[in-house]
DRENDO-944442 format. One record per residue: residue number from 0; residue in three letters; chain; z, y, x of N, C-alpha, C, O, CB in turn. Coordinates in nm, 2 decimals, m for minus. Glycine has a CB too. Layout:
# DRENDO-944442
[NUM,ALA,A,[Z,Y,X],[Z,Y,X],[Z,Y,X],[Z,Y,X],[Z,Y,X]]
...
//
This chain:
# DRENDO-944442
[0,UNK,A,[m1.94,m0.48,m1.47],[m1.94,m0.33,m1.46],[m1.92,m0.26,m1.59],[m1.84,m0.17,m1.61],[m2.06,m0.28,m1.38]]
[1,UNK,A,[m2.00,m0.32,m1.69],[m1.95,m0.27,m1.85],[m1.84,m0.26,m1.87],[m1.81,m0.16,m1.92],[m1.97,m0.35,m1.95]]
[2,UNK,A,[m1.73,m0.37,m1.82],[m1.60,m0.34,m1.93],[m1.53,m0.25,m1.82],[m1.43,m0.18,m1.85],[m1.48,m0.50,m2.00]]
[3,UNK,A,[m1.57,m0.24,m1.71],[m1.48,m0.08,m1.63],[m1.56,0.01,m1.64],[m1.48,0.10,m1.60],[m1.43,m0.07,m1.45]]
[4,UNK,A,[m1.66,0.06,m1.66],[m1.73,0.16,m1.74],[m1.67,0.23,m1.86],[m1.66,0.35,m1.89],[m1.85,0.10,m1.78]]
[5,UNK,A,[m1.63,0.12,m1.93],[m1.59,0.20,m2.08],[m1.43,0.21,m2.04],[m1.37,0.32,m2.07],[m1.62,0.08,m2.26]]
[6,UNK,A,[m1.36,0.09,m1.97],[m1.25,0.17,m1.92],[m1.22,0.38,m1.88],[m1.15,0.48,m1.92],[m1.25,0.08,m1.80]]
[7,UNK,A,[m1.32,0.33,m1.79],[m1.32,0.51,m1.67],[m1.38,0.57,m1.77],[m1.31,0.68,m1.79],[m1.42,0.55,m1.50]]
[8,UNK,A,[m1.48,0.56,m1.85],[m1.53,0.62,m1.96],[m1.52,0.62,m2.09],[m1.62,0.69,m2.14],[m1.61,0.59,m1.97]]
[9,UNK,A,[m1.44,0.59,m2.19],[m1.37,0.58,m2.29],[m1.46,0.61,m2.37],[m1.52,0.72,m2.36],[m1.26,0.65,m2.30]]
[10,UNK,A,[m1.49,0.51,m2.49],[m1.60,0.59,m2.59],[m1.72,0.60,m2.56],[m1.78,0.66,m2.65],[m1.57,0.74,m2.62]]
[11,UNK,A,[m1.78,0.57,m2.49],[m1.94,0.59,m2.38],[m1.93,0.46,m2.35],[m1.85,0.39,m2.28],[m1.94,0.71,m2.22]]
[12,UNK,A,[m2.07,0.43,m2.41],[m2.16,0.27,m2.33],[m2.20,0.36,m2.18],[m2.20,0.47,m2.14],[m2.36,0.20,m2.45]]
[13,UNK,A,[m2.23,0.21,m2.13],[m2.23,0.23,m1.96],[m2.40,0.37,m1.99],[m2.41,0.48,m1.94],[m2.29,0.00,m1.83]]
[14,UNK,A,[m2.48,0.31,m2.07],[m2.61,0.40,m2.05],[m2.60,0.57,m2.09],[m2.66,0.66,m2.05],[m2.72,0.34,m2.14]]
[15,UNK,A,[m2.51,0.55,m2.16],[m2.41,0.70,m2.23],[m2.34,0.80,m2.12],[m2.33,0.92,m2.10],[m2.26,0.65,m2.33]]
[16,UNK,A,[m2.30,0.70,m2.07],[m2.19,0.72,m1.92],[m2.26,0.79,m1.85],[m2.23,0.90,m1.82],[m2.14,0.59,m1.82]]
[17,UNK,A,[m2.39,0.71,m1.79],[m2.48,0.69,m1.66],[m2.56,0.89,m1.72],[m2.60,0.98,m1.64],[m2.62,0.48,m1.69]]
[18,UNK,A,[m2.56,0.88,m1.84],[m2.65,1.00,m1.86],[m2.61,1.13,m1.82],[m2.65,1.23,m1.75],[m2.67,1.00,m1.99]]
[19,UNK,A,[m2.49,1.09,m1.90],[m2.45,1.22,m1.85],[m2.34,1.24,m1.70],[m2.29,1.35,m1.67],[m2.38,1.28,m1.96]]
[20,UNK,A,[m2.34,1.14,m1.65],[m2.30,1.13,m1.46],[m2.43,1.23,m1.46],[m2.41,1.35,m1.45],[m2.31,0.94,m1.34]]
[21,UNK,A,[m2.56,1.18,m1.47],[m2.72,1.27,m1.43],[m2.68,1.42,m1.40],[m2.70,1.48,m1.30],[m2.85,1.26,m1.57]]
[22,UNK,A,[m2.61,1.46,m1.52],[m2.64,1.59,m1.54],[m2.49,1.69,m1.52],[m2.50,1.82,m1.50],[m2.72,1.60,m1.68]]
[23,UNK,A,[m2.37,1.61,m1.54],[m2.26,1.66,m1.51],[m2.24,1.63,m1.31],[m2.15,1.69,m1.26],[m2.14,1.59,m1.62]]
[24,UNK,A,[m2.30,1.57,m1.25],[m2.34,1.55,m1.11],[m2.37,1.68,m1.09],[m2.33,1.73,m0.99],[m2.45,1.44,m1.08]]
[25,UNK,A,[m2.45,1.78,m1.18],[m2.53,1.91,m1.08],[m2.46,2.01,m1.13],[m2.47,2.11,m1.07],[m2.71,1.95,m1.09]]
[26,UNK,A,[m2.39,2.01,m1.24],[m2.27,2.10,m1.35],[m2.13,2.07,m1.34],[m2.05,2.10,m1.43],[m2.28,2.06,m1.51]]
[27,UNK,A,[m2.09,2.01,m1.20],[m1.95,1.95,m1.26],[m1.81,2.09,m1.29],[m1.80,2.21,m1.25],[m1.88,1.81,m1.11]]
[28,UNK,A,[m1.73,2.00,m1.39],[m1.65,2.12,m1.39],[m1.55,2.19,m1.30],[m1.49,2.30,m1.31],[m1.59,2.11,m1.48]]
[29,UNK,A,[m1.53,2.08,m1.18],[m1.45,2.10,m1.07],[m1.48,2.08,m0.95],[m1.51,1.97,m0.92],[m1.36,2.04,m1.07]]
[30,UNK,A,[m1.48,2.17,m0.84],[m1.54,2.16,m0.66],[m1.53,2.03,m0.62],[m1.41,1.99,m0.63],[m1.47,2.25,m0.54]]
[31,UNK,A,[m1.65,1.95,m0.55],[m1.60,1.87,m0.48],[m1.70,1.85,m0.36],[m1.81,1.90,m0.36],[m1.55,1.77,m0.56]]
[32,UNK,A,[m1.65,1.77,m0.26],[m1.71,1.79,m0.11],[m1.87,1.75,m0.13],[m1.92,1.68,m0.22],[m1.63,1.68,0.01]]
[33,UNK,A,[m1.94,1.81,m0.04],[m2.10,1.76,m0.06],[m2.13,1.61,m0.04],[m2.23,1.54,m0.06],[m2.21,1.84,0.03]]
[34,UNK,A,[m2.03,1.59,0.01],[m2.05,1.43,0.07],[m2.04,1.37,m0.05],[m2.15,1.33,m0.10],[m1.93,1.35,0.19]]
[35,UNK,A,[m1.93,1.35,m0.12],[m1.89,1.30,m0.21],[m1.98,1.31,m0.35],[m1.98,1.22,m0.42],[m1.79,1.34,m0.21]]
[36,UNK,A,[m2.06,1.43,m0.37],[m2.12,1.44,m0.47],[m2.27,1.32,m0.41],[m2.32,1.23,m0.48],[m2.14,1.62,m0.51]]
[37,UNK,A,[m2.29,1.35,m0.29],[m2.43,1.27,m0.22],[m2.41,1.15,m0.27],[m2.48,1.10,m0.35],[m2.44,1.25,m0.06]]
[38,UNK,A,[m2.28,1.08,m0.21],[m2.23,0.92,m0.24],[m2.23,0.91,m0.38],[m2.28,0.80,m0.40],[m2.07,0.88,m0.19]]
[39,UNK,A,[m2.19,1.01,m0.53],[m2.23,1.00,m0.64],[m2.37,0.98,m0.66],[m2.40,0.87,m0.71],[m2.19,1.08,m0.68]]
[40,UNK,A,[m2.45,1.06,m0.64],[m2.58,1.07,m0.68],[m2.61,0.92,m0.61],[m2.63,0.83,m0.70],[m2.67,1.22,m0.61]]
[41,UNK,A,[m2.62,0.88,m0.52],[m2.66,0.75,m0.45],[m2.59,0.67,m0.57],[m2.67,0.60,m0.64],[m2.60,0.73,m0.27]]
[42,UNK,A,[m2.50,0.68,m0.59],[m2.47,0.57,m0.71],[m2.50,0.60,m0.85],[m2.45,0.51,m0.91],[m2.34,0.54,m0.71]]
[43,UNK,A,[m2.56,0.67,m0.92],[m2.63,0.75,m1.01],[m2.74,0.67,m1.01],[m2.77,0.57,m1.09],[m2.67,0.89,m0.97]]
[44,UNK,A,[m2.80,0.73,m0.92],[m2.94,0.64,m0.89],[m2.97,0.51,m0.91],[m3.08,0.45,m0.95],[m2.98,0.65,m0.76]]
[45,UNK,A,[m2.86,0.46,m0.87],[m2.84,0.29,m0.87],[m2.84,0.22,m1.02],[m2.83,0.10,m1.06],[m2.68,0.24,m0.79]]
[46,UNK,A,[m2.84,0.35,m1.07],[m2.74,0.35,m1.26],[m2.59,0.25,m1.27],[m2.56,0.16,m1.35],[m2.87,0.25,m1.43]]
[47,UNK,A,[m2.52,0.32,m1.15],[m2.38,0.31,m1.18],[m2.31,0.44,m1.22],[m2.30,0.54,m1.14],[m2.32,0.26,m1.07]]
[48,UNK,A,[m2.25,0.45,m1.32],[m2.16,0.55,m1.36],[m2.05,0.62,m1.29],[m1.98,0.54,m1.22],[m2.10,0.50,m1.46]]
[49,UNK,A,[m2.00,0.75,m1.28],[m1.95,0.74,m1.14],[m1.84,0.82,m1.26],[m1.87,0.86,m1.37],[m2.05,0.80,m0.97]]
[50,UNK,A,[m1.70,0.83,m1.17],[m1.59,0.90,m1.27],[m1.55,1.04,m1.14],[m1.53,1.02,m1.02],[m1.42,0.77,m1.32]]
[51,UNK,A,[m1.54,1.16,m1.18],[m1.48,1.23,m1.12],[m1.37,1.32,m1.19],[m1.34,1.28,m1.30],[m1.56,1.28,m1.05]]
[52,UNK,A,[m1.31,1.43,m1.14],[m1.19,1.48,m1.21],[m1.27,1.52,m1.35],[m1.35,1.61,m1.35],[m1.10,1.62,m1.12]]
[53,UNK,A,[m1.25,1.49,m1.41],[m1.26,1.59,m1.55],[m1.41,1.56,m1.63],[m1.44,1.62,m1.73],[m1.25,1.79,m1.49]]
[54,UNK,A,[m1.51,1.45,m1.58],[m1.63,1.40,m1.63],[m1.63,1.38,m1.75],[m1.69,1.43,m1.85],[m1.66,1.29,m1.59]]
[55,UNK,A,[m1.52,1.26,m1.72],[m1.54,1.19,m1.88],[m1.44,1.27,m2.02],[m1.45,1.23,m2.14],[m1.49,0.99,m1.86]]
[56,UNK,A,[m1.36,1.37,m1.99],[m1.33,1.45,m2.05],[m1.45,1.56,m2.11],[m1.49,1.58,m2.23],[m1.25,1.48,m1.99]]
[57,UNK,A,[m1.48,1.63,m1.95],[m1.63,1.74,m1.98],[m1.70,1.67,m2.13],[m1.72,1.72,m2.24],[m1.78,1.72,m1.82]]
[58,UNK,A,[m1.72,1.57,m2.08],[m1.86,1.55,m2.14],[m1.79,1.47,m2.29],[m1.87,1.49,m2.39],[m1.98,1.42,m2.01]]
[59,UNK,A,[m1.69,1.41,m2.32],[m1.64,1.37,m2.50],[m1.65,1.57,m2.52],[m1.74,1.63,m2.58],[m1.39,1.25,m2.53]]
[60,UNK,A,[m1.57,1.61,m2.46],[m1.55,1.75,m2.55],[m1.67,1.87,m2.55],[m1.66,1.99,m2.58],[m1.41,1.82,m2.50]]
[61,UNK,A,[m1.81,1.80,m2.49],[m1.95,1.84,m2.48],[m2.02,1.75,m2.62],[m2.08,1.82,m2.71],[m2.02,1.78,m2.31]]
[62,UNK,A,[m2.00,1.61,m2.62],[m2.02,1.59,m2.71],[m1.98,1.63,m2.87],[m2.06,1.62,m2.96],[m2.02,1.52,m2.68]]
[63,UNK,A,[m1.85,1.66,m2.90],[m1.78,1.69,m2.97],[m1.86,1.78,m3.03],[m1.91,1.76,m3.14],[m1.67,1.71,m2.92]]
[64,UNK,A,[m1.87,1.89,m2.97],[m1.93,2.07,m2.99],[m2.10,2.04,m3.01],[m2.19,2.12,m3.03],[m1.90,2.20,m2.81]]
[65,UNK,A,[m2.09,1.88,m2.97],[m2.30,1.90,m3.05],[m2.38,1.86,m2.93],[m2.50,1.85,m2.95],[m2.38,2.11,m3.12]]
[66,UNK,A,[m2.35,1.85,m2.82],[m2.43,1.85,m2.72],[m2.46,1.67,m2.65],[m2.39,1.56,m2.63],[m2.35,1.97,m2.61]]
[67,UNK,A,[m2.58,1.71,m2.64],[m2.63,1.57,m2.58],[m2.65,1.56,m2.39],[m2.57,1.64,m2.33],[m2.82,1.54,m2.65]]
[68,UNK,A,[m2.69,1.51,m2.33],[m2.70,1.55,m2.19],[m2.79,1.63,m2.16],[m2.78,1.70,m2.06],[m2.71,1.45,m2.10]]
[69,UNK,A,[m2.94,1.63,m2.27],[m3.03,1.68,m2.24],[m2.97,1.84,m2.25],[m2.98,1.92,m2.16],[m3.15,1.62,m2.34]]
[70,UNK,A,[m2.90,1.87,m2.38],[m2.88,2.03,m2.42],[m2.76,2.05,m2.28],[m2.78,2.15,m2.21],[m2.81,2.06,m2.62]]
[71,UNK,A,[m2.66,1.99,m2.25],[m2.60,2.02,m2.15],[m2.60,2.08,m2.06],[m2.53,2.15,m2.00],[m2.58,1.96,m2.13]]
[72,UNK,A,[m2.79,2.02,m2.05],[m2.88,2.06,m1.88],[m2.91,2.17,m1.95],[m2.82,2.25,m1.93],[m3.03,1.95,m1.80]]
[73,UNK,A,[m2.97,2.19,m2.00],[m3.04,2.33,m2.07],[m2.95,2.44,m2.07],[m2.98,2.54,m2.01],[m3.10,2.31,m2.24]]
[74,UNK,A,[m2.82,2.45,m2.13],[m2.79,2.53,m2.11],[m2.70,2.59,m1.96],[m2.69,2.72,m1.95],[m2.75,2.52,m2.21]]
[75,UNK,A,[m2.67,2.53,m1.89],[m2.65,2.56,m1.74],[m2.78,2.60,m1.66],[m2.78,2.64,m1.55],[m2.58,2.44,m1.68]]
[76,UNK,A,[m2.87,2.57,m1.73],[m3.00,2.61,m1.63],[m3.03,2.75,m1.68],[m3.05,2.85,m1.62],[m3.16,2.50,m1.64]]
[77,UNK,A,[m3.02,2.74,m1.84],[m3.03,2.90,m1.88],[m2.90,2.96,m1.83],[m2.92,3.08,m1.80],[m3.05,2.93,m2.06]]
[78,UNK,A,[m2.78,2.94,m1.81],[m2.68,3.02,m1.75],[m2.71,3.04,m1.65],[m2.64,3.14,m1.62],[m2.57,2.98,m1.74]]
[79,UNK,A,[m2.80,3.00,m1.55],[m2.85,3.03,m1.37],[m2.92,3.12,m1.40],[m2.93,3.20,m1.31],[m2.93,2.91,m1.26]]
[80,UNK,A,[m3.01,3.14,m1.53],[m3.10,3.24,m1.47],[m3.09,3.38,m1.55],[m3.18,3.46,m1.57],[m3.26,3.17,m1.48]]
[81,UNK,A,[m2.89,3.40,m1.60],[m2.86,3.47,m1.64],[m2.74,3.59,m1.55],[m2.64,3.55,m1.50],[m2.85,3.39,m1.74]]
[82,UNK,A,[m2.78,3.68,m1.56],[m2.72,3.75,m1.46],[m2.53,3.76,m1.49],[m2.48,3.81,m1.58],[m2.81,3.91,m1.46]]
[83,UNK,A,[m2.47,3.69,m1.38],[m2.33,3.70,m1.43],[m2.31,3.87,m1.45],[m2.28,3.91,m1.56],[m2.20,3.61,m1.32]]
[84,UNK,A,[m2.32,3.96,m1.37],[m2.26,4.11,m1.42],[m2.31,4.18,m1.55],[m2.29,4.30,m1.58],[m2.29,4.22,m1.31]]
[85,UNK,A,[m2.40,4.08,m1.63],[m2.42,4.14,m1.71],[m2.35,4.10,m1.86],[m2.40,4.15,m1.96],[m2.54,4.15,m1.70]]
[86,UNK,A,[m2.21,4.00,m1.86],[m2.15,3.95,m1.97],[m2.02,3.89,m1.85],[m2.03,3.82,m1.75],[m2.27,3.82,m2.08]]
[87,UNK,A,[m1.91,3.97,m1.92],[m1.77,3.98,m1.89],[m1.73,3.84,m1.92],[m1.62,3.80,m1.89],[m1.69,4.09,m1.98]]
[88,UNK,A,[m1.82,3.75,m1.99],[m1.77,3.64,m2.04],[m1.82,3.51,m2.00],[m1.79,3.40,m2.05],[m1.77,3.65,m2.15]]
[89,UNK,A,[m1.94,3.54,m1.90],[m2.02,3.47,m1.82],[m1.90,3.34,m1.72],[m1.81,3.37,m1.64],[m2.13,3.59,m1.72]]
[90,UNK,A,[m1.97,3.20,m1.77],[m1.89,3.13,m1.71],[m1.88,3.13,m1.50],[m1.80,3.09,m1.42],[m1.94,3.01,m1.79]]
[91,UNK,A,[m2.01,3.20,m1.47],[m1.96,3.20,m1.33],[m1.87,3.27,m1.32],[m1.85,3.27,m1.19],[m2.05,3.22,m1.22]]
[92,UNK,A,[m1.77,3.37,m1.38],[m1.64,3.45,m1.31],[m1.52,3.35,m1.31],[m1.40,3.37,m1.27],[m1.61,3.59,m1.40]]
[93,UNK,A,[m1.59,3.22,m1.39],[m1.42,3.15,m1.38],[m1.41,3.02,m1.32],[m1.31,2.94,m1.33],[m1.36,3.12,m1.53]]
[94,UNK,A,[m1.53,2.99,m1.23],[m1.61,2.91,m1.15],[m1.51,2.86,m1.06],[m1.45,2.95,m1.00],[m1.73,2.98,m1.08]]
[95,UNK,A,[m1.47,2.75,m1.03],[m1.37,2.68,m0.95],[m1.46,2.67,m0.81],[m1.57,2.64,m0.79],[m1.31,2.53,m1.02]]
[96,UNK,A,[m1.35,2.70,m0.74],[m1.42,2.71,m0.61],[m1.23,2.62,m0.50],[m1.11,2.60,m0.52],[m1.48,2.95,m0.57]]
[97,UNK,A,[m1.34,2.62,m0.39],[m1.24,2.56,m0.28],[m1.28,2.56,m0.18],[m1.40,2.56,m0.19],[m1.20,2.46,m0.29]]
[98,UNK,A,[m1.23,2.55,m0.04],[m1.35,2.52,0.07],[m1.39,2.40,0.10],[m1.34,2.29,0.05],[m1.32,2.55,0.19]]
[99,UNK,A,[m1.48,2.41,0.17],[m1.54,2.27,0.26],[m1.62,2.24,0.10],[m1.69,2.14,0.12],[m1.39,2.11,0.36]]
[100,UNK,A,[m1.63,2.28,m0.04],[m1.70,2.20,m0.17],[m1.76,2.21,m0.24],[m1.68,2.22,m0.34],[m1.66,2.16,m0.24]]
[101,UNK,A,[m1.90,2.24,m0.30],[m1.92,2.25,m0.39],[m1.84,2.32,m0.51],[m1.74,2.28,m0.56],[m1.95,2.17,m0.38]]
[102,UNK,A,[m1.93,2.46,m0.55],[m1.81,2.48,m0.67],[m1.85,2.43,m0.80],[m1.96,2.40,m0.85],[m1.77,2.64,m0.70]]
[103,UNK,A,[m1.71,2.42,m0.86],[m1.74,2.36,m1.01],[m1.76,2.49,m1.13],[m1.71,2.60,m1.13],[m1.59,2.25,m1.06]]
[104,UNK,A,[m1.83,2.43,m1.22],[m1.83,2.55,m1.34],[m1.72,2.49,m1.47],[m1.73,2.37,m1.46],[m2.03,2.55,m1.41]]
[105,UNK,A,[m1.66,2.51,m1.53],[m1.59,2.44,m1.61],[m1.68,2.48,m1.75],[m1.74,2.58,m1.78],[m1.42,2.49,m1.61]]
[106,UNK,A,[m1.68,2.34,m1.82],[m1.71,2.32,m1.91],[m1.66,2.38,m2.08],[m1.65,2.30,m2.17],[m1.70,2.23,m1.87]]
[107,UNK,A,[m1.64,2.51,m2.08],[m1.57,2.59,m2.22],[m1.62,2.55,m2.39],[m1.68,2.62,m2.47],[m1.61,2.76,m2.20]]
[108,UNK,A,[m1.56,2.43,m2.42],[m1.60,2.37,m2.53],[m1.55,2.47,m2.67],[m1.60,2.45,m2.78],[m1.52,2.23,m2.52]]
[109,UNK,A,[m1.48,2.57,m2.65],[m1.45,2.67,m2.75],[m1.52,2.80,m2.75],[m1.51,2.88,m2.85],[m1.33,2.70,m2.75]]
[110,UNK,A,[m1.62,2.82,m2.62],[m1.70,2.94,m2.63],[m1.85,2.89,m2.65],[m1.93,2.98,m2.67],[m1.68,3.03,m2.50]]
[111,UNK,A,[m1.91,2.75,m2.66],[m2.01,2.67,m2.66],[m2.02,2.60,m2.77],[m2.13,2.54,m2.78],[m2.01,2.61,m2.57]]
[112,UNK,A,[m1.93,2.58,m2.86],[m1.92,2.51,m2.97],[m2.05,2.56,m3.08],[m2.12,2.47,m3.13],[m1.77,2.54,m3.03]]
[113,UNK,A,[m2.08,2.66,m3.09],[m2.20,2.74,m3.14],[m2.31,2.67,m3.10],[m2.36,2.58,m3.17],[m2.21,2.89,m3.08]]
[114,UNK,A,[m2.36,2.69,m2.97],[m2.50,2.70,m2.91],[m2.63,2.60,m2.96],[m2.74,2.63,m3.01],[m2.49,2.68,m2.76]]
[115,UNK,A,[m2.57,2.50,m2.95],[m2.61,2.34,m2.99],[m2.68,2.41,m3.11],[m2.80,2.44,m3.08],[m2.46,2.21,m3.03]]
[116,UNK,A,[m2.64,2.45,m3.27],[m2.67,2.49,m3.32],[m2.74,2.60,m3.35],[m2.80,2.58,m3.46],[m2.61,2.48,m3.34]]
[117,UNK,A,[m2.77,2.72,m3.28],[m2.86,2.80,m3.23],[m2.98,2.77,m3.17],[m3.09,2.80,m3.20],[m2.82,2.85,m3.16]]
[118,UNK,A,[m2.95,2.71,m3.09],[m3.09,2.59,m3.02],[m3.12,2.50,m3.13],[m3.17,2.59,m3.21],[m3.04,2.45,m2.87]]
[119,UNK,A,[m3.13,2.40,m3.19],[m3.14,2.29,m3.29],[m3.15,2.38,m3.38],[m3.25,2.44,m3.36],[m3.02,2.17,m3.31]]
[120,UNK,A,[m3.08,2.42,m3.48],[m3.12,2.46,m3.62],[m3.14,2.61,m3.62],[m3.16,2.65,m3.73],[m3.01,2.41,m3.74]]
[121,UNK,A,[m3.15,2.70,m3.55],[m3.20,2.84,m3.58],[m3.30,2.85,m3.48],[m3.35,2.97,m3.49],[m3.10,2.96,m3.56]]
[122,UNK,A,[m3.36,2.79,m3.39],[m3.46,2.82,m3.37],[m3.47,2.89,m3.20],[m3.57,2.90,m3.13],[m3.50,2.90,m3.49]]
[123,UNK,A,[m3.33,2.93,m3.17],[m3.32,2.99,m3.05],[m3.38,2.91,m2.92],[m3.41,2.79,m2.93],[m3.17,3.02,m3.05]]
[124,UNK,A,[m3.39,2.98,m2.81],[m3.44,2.95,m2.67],[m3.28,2.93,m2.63],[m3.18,3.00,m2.66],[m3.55,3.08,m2.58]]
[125,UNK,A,[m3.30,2.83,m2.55],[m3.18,2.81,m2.49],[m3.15,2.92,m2.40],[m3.03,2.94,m2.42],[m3.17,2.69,m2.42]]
[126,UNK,A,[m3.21,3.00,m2.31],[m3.11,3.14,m2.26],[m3.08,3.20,m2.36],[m2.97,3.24,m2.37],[m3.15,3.24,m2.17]]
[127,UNK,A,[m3.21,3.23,m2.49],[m3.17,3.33,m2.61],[m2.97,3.28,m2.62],[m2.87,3.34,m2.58],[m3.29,3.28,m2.80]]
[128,UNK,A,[m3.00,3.18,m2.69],[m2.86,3.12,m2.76],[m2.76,3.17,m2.63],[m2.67,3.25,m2.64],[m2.85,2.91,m2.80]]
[129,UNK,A,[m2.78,3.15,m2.57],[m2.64,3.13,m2.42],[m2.61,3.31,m2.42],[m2.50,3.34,m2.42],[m2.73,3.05,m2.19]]
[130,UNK,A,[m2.70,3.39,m2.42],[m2.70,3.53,m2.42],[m2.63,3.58,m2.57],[m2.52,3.64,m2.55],[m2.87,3.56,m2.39]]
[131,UNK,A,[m2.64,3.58,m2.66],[m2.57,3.55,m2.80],[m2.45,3.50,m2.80],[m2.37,3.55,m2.88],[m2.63,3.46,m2.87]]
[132,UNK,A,[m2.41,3.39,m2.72],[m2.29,3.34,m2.74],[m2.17,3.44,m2.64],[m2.05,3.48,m2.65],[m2.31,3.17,m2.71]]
[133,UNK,A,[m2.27,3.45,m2.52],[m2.19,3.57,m2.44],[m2.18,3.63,m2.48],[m2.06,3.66,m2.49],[m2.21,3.63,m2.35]]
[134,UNK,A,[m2.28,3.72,m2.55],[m2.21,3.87,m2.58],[m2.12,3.89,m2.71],[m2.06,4.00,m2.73],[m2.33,3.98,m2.59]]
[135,UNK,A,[m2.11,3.78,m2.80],[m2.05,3.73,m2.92],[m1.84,3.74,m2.85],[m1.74,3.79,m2.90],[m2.14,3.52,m2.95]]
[136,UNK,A,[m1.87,3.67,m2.74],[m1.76,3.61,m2.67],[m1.67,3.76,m2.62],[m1.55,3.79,m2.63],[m1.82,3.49,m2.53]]
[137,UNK,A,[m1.81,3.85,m2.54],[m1.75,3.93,m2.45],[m1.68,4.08,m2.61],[m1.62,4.19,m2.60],[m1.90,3.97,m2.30]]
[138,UNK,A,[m1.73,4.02,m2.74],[m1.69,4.15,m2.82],[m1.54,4.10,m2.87],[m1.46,4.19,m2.89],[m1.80,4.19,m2.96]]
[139,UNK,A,[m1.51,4.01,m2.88],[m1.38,3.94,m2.90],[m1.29,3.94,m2.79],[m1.18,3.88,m2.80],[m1.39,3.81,m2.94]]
//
C-alpha cells in the first residue's frame, strides 16, 4: 500500500497522507456525495489514505504556505465560527456546491499564505489571524 500511497500522493509518506485525508475529509475542496465521503472516513479510520479530486494538491499547496494538518483544522474551524456577511472575502461565498453532495470549501493558498505565520510567530488566535487576513484581502 506504500508505494501506491506515494504514487496518489506524491511527496507524502503514507502517515503524511493518512493525516491530512483526517482533516481534508471534513474541509474538502470539492462537493462530494455523503456516501462517498462515509466510505472515505471508513477507510481513514482503517489508516488507509484515501485520494479525492484535488487532496493531494489541497494539501502540497497547504503545506507549501506553512501549514501542517493540525493548523489546516484550526483555521476552517475558526472560519465556521466566522460570520461569512461580515468579510467580502470570506471563503464560504466561493464554496463549491452541487446536488445530492456535500459542499466543498476550496483551499486559497494565495489568500492564506500569511496565517500560518500569524498563528506561529506573532502570537495570533487562529480566528484573530483568519479575521486579519480577511479583512487584509477584502481591502485589496
Amino acid at each position: 500500500m506504500s508505494h501506491e500511497t506515494n504514487e496518489r500522493w506524491p511527496g507524502f509518506s503514507e502517515t503524511e497522507a493518512l493525516e491530512w485525508c483526517r482533516v481534508i475529509l471534513h474541509h474538502s475542496p470539492e462537493p462530494l456525495p455523503a456516501s462517498f465521503k462515509a466510505q472515505m472516513s471508513k477507510s481513514i479510520k482503517q489508516g488507509i489514505p484515501v485520494v479525492a479530486p484535488g487532496w493531494a494538491r489541497t494539501a502540497d499547496q497547504a503545506r507549501e504556505s506553512g501549514f501542517t494538518p493540525i493548523l489546516y483544522h484550526s483555521l476552517f474551524t475558526a472560519l465556521q465560527a466566522i460570520d461569512p456577511s461580515s468579510f467580502k472575502s470570506h471563503p464560504h461565498h466561493r464554496r463549491v456546491t452541487h446536488n445530492n453532495r456535500v459542499p466543498g470549501v476550496p483551499f486559497e493558498a494565495e489568500l492564506w499564505h500569511e496565517w500560518p505565520r500569524l498563528v506561529l510567530k506573532d502570537g495570533f488566535s487562529p480566528g484573530t489571524a483568519a479575521e486579519v487576513v480577511l479583512l487584509f484581502a477584502r481591502s485589496h
